[in-house]
C-alpha positions, 0 to 999 in steps of 0.5 A: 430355973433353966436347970429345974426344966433340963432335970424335969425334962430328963427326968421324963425321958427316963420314965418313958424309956422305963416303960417301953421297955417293961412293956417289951419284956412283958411281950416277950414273957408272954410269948415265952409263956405261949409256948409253954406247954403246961400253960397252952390249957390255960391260954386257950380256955382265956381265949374261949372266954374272950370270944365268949365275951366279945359275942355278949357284947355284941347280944348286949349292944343290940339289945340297947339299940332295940330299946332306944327304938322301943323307947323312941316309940313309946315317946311318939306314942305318948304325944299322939295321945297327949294331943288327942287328949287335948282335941278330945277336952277342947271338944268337950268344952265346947259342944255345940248348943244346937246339938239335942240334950238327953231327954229326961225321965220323969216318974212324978205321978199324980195322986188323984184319981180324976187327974190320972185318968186326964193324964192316962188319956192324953197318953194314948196317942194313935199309933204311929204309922209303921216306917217301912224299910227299903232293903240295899245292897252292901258295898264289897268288901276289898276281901271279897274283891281279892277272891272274885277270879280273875278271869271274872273281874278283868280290867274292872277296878274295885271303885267301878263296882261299888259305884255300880252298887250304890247306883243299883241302890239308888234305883230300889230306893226310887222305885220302892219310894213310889210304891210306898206312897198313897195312889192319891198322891201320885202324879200320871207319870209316877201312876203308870211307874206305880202299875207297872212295878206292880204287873212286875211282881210275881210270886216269886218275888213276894217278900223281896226288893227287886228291880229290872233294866227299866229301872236302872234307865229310870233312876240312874245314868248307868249305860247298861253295857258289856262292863255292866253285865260283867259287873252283875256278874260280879254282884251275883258272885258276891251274893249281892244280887239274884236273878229271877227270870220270867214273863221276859224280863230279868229282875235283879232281887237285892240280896 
């Protein structure tokens, strides 16, 4: 047994012995071959094709790699929309009972003449009074916001300004309130706001929503100070307010 593993083992060594040396006489054959001007062609064309190769590889590894990132998106995406599916069948399936039902369209029209007149009469109703609308002024936009110059905006921030908006709202919505409301309504106070609103009118401002400093001190707690007007300025710039002078006051027309 012990000579079994001595030949086996010989035997190996020879194999390996064999093979470095075919591959020193392949090394040698081909650097002979290398200098073989008949084949220089040839070598340099393999050459071209190897880098060719090599470049393509690099293309294909690449493009794997974007499809792996494409493929990882695609996945987060699918479970985004798995969940929203499941949030959107979980709320069907419990609307809330409070919530009003769509109202339903009956043409069931009766046959007799004496009940269609019933009916005829009971559908005339008196019209109904004509909600009247109080016009604001809209928020700016962070587009419109970019394009006020500088020098115009300064330290203002983008929050200070619609906030100055929705307060100026606030006051047209007070004062236009009190002058939709009947006169017999009204208390002494809101009497004597109701005419004055009303001497403040001119024909200028026929038509408009309009409001003075009075009524920003009435409706709102806004300091009508130096950031104030730079504000205004502002608003008249993106078209949210005009000025319309006269009679000693300044009335500032939502736009």
């Amino acid at each position: 047994m012990m000579k079994d593993m001595a030949s086996s083992s010989l035997e190996d060594l020879c194999f390996h012995i064999n093979m470095k040396i075919s591959n020193v006489k392949k090394c040698l054959l081909l650097r002979n071959l290398g200098k073989d001007d008949s084949r220089k062609t040839v070598l340099r064309k393999i050459r071209n094709d190897v880098i060719l190769v090599h470049d393509l590889l690099n293309k294909m590894e690449n493009e794997v790699k974007q499809q792996e990132k494409l493929r990882n998106l695609l996945k987060e995406m699918q479970k985004a929309a798995e969940r929203d599916q499941k949030e959107a069948q979980h709320l069907l399936e419990h609307i809330p009972c409070y919530l009003p039902k769509p109202a339903q369209s009956r043409n069931i029209m009766p046959s007799v003449k004496g009940q269609t007149k019933a009916v005829e009469c009971k559908s005339e109703k008196k019209p109904e009074k004509e909600k009247k609308t109080i016009k604001e002024a809209a928020l700016i936009t962070t587009e419109e916001f970019e394009s006020v110059p500088a020098y115009m905006k300064g330290r203002i921030k983008y929050d200070q300004i619609n906030a100055v908006v929705q307060e100026l709202n606030k006051a047209v919505v007070g004062k236009y309130k009190i002058l939709y409301q009947p006169l017999k309504s009204m208390s002494a106070p809101v009497r004597n706001l109701y005419h004055r609103f009303i001497e403040e009118e001119t024909k200028d401002t026929k038509g408009a929503f309009f409001i003075v400093e009075d009524d920003i001190k009435a409706f709102t707690q806004l300091k009508l100070d130096k950031r104030f007007h730079s504000i205004l300025s502002i608003l008249r710039h993106c078209q949210r307010v005009r000025e319309i002078r006269g009679s000693g006051l300044i009335r500032y027309v939502i736009c």
